[in-house]
C-alpha positions as CSV (number, residue, x, y, z in Angstrom):
1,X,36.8,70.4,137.8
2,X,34.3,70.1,141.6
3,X,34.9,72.7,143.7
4,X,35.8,70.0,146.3
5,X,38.7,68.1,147.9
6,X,38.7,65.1,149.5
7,X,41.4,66.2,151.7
8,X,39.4,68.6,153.7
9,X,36.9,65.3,155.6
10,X,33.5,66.5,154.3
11,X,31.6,63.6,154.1
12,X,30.3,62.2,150.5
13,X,26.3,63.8,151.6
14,X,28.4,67.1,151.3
15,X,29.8,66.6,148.6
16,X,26.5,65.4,147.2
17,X,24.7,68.3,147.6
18,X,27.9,70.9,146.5
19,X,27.6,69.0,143.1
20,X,23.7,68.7,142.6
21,X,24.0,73.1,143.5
22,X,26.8,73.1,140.9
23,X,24.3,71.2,138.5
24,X,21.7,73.7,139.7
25,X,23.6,76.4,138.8
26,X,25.0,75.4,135.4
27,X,21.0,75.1,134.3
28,X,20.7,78.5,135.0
29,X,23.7,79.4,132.8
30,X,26.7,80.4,135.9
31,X,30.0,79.3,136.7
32,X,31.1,79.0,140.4
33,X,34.5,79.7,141.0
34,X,37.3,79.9,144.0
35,X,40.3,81.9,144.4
36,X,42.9,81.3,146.6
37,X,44.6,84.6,147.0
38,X,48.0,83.4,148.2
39,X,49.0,80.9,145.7
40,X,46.8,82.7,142.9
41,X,45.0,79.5,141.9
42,X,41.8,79.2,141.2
43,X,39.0,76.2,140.9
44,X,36.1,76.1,138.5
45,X,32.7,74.2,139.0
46,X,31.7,71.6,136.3
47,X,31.7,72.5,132.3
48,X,33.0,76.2,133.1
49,X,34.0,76.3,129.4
50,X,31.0,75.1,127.6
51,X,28.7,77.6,129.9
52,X,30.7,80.5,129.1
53,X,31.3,79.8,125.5
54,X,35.3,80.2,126.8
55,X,36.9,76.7,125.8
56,X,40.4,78.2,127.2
57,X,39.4,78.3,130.5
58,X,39.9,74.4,130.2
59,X,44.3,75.7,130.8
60,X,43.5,78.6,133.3
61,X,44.3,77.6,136.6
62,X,45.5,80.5,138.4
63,X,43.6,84.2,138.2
64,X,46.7,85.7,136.8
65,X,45.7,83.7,133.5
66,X,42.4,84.2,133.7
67,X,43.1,88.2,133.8
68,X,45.1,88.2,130.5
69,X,41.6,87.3,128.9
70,X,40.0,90.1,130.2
71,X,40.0,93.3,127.8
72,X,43.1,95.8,128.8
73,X,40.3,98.6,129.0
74,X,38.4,96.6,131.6
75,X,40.8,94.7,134.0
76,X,41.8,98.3,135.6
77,X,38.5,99.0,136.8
78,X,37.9,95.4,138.0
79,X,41.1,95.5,139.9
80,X,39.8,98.8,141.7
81,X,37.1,97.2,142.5
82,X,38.2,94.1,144.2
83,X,41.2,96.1,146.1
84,X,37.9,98.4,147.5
85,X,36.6,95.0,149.0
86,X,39.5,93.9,150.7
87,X,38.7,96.7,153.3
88,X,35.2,97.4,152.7
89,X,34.3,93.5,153.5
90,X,30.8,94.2,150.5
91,X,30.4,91.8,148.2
92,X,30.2,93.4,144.8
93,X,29.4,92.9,141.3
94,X,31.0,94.3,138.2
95,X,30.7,93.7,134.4
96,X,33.8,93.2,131.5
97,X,34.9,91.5,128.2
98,X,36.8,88.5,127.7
99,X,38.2,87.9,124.0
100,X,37.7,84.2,123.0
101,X,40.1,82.2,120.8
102,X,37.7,83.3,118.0
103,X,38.1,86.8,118.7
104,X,34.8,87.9,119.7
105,X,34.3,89.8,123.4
106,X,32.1,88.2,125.3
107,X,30.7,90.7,128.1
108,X,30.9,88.5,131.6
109,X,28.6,89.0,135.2
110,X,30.7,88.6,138.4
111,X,29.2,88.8,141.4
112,X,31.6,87.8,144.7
113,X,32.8,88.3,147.8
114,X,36.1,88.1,149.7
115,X,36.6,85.9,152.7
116,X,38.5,86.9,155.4
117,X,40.7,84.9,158.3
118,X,40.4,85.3,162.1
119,X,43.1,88.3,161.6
120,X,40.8,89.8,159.3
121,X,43.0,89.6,156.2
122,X,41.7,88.8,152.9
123,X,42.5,85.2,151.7
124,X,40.0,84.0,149.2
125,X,37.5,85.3,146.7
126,X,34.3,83.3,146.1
127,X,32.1,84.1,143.5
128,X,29.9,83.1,140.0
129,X,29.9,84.6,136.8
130,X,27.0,84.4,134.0
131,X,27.3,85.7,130.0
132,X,25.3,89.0,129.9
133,X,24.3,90.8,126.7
134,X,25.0,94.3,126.7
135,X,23.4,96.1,124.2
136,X,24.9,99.2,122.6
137,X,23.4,102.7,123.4
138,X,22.5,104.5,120.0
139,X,25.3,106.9,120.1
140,X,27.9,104.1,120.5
141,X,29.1,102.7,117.6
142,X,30.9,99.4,116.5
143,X,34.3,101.3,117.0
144,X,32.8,103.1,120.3
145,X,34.3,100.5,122.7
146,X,37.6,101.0,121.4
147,X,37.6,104.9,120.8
148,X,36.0,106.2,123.6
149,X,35.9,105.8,127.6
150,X,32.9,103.9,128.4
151,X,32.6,105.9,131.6
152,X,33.0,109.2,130.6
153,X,31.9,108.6,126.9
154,X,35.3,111.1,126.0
155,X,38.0,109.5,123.7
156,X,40.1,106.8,124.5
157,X,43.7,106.9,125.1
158,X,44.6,105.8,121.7
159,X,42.1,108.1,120.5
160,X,43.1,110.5,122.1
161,X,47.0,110.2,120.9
162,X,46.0,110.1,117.6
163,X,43.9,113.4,117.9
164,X,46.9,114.9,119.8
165,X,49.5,113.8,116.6
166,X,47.1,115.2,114.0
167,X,47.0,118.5,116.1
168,X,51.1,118.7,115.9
169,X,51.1,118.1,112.9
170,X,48.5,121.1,112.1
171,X,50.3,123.4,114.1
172,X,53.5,122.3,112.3
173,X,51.8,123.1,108.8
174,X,50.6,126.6,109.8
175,X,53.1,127.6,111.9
176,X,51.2,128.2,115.4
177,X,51.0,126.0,118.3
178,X,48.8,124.7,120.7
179,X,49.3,122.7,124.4
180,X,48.5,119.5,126.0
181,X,47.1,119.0,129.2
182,X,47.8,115.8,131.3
183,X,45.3,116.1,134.3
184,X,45.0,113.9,137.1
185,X,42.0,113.6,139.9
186,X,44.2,114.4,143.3
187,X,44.1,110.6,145.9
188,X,41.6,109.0,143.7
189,X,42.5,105.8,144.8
190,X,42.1,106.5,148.5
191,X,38.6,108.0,147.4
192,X,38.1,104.2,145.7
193,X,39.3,102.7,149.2
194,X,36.9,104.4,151.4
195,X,34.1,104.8,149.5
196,X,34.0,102.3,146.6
197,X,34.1,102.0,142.8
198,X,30.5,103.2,142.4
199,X,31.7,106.4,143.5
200,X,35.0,107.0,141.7
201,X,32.6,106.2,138.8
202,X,30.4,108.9,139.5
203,X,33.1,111.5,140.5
204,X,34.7,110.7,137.2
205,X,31.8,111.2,134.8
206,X,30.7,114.7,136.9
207,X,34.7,115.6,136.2
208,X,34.8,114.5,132.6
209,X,31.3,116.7,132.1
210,X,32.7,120.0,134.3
211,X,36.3,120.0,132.5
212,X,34.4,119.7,129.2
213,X,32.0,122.4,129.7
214,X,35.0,124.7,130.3
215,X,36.8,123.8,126.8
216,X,36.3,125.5,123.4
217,X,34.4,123.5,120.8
218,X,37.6,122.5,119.0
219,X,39.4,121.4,121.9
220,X,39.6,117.6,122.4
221,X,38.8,116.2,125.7
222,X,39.6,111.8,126.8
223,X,40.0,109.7,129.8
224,X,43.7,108.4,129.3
225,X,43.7,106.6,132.7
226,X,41.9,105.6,136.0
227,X,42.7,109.0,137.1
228,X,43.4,110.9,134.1
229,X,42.3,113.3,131.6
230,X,44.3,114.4,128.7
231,X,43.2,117.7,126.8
232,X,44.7,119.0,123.2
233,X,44.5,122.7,122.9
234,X,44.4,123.5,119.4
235,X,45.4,126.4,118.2
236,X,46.3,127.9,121.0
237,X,49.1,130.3,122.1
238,X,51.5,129.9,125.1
239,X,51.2,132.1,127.1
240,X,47.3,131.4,127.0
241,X,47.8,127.4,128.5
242,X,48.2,128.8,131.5
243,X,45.7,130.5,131.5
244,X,43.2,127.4,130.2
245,X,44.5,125.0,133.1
246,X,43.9,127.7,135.7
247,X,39.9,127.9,134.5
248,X,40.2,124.0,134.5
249,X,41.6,124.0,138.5
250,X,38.9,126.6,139.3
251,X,35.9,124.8,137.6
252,X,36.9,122.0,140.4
253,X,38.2,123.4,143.2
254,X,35.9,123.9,146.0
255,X,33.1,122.5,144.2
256,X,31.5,119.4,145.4
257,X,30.1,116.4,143.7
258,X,26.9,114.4,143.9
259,X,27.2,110.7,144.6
260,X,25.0,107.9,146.2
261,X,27.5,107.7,148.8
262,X,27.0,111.5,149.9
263,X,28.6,114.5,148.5
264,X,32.4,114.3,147.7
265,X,35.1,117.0,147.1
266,X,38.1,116.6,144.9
267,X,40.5,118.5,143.2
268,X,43.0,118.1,140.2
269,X,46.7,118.7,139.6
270,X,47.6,119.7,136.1
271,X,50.8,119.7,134.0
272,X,51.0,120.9,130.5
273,X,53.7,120.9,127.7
274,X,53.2,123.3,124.2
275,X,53.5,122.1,120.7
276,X,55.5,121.7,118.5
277,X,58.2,124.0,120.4
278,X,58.5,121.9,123.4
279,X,56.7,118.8,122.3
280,X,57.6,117.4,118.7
281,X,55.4,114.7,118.3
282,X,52.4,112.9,120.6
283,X,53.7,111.0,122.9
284,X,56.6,113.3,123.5
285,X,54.0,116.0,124.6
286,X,52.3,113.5,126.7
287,X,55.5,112.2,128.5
288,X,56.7,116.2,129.0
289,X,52.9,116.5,130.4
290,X,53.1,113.5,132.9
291,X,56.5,114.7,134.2
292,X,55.0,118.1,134.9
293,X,52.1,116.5,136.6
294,X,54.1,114.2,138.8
295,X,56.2,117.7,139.7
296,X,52.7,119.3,140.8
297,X,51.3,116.1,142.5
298,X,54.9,116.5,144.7
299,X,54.5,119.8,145.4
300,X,51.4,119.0,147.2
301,X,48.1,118.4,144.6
302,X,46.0,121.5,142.7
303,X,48.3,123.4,140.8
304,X,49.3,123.3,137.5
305,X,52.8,123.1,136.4
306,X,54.3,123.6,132.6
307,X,57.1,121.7,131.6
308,X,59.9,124.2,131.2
309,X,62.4,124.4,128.8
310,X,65.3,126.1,129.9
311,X,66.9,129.4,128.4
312,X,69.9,127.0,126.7
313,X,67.2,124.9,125.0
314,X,68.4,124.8,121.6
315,X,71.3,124.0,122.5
316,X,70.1,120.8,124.4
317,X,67.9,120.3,122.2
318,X,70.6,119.5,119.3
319,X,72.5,117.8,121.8
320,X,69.2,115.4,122.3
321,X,68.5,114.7,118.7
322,X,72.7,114.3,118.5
323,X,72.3,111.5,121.5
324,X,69.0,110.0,119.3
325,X,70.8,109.9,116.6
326,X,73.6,107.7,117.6
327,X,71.5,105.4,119.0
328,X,69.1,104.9,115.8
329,X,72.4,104.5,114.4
330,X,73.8,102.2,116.4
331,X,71.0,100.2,116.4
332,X,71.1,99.7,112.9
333,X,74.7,98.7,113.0
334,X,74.4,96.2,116.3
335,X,76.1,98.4,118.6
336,X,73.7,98.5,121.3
337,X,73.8,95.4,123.5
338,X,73.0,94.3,126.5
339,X,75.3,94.0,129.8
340,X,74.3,91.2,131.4
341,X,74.8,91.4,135.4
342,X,74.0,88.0,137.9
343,X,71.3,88.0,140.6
344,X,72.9,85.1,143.1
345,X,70.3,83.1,145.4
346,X,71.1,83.3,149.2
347,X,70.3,79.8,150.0
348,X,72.1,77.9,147.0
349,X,75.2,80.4,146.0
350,X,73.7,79.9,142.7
351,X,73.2,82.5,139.9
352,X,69.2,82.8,139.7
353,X,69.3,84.9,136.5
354,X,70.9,88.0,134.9
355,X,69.4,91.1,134.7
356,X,70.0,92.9,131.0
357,X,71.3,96.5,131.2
358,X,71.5,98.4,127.9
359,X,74.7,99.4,126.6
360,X,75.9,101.5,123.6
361,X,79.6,100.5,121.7
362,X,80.7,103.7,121.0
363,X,84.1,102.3,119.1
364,X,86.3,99.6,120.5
365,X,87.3,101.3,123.6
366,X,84.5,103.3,124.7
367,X,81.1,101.7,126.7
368,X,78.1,104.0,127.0
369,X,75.8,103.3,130.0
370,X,72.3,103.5,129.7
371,X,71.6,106.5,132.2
372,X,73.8,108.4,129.5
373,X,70.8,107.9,126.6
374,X,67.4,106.6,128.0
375,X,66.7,109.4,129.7
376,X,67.0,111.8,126.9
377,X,64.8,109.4,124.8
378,X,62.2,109.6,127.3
379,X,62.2,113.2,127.1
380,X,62.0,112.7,123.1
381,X,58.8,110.5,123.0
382,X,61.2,107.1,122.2
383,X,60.9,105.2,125.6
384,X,58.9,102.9,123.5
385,X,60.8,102.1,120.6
386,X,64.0,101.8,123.2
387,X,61.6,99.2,125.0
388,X,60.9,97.0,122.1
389,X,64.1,97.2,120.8
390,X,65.4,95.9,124.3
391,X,62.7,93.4,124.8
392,X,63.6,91.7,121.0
393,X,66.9,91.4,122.1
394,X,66.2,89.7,125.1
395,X,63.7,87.3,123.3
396,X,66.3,86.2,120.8
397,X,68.8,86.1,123.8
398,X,66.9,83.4,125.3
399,X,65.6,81.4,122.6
400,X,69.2,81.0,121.7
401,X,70.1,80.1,124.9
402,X,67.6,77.5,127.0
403,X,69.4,77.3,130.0
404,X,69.2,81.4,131.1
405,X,66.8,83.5,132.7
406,X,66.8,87.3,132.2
407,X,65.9,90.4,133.7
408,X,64.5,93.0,131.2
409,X,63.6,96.7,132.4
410,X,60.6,98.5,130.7
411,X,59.7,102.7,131.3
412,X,56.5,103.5,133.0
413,X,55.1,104.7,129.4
414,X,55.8,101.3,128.6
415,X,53.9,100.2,131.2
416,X,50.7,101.5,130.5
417,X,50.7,101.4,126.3
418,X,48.3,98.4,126.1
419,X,49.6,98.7,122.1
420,X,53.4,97.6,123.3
421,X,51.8,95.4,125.7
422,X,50.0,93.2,122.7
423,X,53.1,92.9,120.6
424,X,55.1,91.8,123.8
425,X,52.1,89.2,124.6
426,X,52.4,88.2,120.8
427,X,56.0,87.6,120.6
428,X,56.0,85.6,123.8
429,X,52.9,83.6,122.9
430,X,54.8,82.6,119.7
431,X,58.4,81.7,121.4
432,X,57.0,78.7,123.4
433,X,58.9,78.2,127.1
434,X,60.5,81.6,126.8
435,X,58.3,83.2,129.7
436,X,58.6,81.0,132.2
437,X,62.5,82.5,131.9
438,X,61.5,86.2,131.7
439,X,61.4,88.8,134.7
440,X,60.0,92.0,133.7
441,X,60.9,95.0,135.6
442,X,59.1,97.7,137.0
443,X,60.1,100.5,138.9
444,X,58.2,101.6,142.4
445,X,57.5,105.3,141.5
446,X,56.5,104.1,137.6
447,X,53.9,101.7,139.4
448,X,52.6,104.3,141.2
449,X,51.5,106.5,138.5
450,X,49.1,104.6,137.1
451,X,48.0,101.4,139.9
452,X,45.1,100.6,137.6
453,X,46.8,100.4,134.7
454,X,50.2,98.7,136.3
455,X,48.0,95.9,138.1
456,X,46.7,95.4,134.3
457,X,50.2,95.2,132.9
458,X,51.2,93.0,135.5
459,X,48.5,90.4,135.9
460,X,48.7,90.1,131.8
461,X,52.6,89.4,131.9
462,X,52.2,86.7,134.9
463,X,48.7,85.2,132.9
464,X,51.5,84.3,130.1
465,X,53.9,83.0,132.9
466,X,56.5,85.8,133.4
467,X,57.2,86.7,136.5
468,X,57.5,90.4,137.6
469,X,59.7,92.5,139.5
470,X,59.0,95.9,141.5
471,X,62.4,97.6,140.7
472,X,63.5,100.2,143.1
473,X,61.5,99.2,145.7
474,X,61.5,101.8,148.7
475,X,62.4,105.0,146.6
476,X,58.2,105.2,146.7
477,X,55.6,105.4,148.9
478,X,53.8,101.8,147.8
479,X,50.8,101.2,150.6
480,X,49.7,97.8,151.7
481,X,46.8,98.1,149.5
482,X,48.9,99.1,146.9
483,X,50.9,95.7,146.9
484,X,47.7,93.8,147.2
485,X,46.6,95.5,143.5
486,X,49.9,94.8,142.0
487,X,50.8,90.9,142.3
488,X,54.0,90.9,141.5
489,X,56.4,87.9,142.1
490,X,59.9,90.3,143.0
491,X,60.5,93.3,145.3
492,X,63.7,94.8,144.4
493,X,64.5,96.5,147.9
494,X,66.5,100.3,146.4
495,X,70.0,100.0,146.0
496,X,70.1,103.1,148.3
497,X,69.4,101.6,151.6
498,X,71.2,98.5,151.1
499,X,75.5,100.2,149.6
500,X,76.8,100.5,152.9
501,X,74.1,99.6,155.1
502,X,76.4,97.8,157.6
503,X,77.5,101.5,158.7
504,X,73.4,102.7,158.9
505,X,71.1,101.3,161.5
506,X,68.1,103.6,160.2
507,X,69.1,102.1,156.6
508,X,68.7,98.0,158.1
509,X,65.6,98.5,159.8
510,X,63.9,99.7,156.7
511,X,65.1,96.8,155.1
512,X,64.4,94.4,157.5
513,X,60.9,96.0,157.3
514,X,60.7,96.0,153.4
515,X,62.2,92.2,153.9
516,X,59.2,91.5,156.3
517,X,56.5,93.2,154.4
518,X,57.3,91.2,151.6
519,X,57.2,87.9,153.1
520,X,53.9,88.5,153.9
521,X,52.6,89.0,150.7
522,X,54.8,85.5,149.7
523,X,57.0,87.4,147.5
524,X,60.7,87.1,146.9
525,X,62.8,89.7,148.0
526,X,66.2,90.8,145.8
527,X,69.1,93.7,147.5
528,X,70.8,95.8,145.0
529,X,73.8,97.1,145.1
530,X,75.5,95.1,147.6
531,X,79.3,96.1,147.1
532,X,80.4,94.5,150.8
533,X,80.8,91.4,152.8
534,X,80.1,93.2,156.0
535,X,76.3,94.0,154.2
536,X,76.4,90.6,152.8
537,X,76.2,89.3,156.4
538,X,73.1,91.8,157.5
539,X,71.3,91.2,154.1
540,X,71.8,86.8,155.0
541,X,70.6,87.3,158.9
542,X,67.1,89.4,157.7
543,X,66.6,87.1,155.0
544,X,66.6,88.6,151.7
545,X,66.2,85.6,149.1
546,X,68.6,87.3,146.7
547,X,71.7,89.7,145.9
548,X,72.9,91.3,143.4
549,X,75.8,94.5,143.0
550,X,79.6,94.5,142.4
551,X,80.4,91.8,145.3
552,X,79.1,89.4,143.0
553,X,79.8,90.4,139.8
554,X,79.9,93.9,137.4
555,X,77.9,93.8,134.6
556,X,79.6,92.2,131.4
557,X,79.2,92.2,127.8
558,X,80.7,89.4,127.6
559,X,77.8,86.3,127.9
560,X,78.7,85.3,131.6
561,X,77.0,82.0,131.4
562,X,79.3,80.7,128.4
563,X,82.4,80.9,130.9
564,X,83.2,77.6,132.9
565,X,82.2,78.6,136.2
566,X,78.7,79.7,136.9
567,X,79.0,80.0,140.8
568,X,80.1,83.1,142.3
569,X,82.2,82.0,145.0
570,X,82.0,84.0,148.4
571,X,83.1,83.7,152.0
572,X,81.1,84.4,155.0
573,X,82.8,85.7,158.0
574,X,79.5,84.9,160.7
575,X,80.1,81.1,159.4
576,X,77.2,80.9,157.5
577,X,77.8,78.1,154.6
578,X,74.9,79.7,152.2
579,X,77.2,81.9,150.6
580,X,80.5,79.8,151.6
């Protein structure tokens, strides 16, 4: 494929000369390549493939495909990095891995820049990328790039969750305990924003080496995100954590970091959970952690904050494994199932797909809603195993039935496992068609935890052509440059502002704003929780693309698209025949 249309009246000398540099280039070993960023697709130069040793590129068209080649570990960092340019206006250059067909990682140049319209927003990327060989330092082994943070040098998530299992595990054996520490650099990505991934690089390996300095030798230490550590305290009582994350806050506060760009101050928020009292296995201490960091990041950044367990404890703590339990059991007996509840189009007054809510059969009579259990999985450590559970169910769901689309929510550990992620990618690769009909949802505040990670989970689900929703969309505080890093296809505008918005003016200028904001990033907008025809009315004259709540359907158990009818019919008082 040129890097040419004939469309655009450049005269055949032009196009002469863009095709003898494209012939230059391709002697020297680089791809050229343009990417449109409001349709997503992108254009290669001549033998793109055979230059990169990457015969799949011959299918990618849009950069949503070509990101679900590049390694999970990677695409975070290179998503930083281009979100830095859409403000900064550099042009930039930045290494990563692609995995071919035959398995090996190729490590790939690209060096670009963004262009920009007369309103100064960003609308295409230009750019060329070359094969590099990047040699391995002596102290990384053939294991390094998977164990450890190539940044930092510290362990890996998955490392570091395997350290922090064998550590419970210990502590369980000899009957002592020890903590975990979830620790998270304060606005890093504002720090990215204004003075560019070179620098967040920097203040993360002078962090990594400071917080390391102030651990014992058996402590374990890894990067577990863009902006996050995780510590295991081994061996260590509880009423000393406290005591460890204090040293940790004081190492940073107030001291100042050398970069390129000048020196920079940061500090960190910490929140800790101890094992095996609190925290039973791995990723339960790490999900207690997280929550007890997101509690000090709200309470204003730099503090540390232990995840509590109240003085009735063991008592909720039987009635948690009781809830856990019934739903292993019920599992095994088919008994959790999915509610299925419509998402109507505005324009057509057709249903555009369902969205799958998890229910338990607790005998013939009785319907468990899912707020009644996930939650308290969460809090166990079993957000994943709820997750794939759910996401086999909808994949049978729809390979039985052609003709549906679903909606499928996933937790915000979910989210960012890149292990869940590759046995989702797997089962989808292997279920041809299926993703096309798949919308995977995300909430706002879940996004927001991790943008690096998110944008990685999102671009890899739209590479494999599933489209993504933004669940909840409102309840956060997501930033134009926040929806620029995470290119999803649905905002779902919080149920919230929109029941009984026809008696709240504050409540239908916020929407009309969410409405408007997502327009101009091209995406589709859905209302939830729509319960009136008065709201109806408002939601049709700001143009929302979709609805979905109790005026158009509770959810059923019952497969709704099996039943004769599959149009919902409404009447619209204003006399507008969309929803007649």
């Amino acid at each position: 494929m040129r890097l040419q249309d004939a469309s655009t009246g450049k005269t055949a000398q032009t196009r002469d000369k863009l095709n003898r540099l494209h012939a230059a280039m391709a002697v020297l070993g680089e791809v050229i390549f343009e990417w449109d960023l409001a349709t997503d697709t992108i254009l290669w130069s001549d033998r793109a493939q055979q230059i990169l040793g990457l015969p799949e590129l011959e299918s990618v068209t849009t950069r949503s495909a070509y990101n679900s080649l590049i390694d999970t570990d990677d695409l975070a960092r290179l998503q930083q990095t281009l979100v830095s340019r859409y403000t900064s206006h550099d042009p930039f250059e930045c290494e990563y891995r692609i995995h071919s067909m035959e398995g090996e990682l190729r490590w790939i140049q690209e060096r670009s820049a963004v262009e920009f319209n007369t309103s100064d927003e960003p609308v295409k990327v230009c750019g060329v990328l070359r094969l590099v060989s990047r040699p391995r330092s002596a102290s990384e082994s053939v294991s390094g790039v998977v164990n450890y943070d190539e940044i930092t040098g510290q362990y890996s998530r998955a490392k570091l969750v395997e350290a922090l299992g064998e550590a419970i595990n210990r502590c369980r054996r000899n009957e002592s305990s020890g903590g975990y520490l979830s620790i998270g650099v304060d606005q890093l990505m504002e720090l990215g924003e204004t003075w560019g991934e070179a620098t967040v690089d920097s203040v993360i390996f002078a962090l990594s080496q400071r917080l390391e300095g102030c651990l014992r030798a058996t402590d374990v230490i890894g990067r577990i995100g863009h902006d996050r550590f995780g510590v295991v305290l081994t061996h260590c009582p509880e009423e000393d954590v406290p005591i460890v994350a204090e040293t940790l806050l004081q190492s940073v506060r107030g001291a100042t970091i050398e970069t390129a760009r000048g020196p920079v101050q940061v500090t960190i928020s910490i929140g800790g959970a101890v094992f095996p009292d609190v925290a039973q296995t791995a990723h339960d201490a790490i999900a207690k952690a997280d929550m007890a960091l997101g509690k000090a990041r709200r309470m204003g950044y730099n503090c540390y904050i232990p995840f509590h367990q109240a003085k009735m404890r063991r008592r909720s703590q039987r009635k948690n494994l009781a809830i856990l339990h019934e739903v292993q059991q019920a599992i095994q007996e088919d008994r959790l199932v999915f509610a299925f509840q419509p998402i109507v189009e505005c324009e057509t007054n057709a249903i555009a797909y369902y969205e799958c809510l998890l229910r338990l059969l607790r005998d013939e009579k009785t319907v468990v809603t899912a707020a009644e259990f996930v939650p308290t999985l969460e809090q166990l450590g079993y957000a994943r195993l709820i997750d794939h559970y759910a996401h086999s169910l909808a994949l049978k769901e729809l390979e039985v039935h052609p003709d549906v689309s679903l909606a499928l929510n996933v937790s915000s550990l979910t989210a960012t496992d890149p292990t869940w992620l590759s046995k989702f990618v797997m089962a989808l690769k292997s279920r041809a068609g299926i993703a096309k009909r798949l919308i995977v949802e995300i909430t706002e505040t879940a996004a927001l935890q991790d943008i690096a990670e998110s944008a990685r989970f999102v671009s890899t689900l739209r590479g494999l052509g599933c489209r993504v929703a933004l669940d909840d969309f409102g309840a956060g505080f997501t930033s134009f440059h926040h929806l620029k890093s995470l290119p999803v296809d649905i905002l779902k505008i919080d149920g919230s502002f929109v029941s009984g918005m026809s008696q709240n003016r504050d409540n239908q200028l916020l929407v009309k704003t969410l409405v408007n904001l997502a327009k101009g990033f091209h995406m589709n907008t859905v209302a939830e929780c729509v319960e009136t025809k008065e709201d109806v009315d408002i939601l049709l004259q700001q143009g929302v693309h979709q609805m979905q709540g109790y005026y158009f359907g509770r959810p059923e158990i019952e497969r709704p698209w099996l039943k004769e009818s599959k149009v919902v019919s409404l009447r619209c008082a204003t006399g507008d025949k969309r929803l007649a």
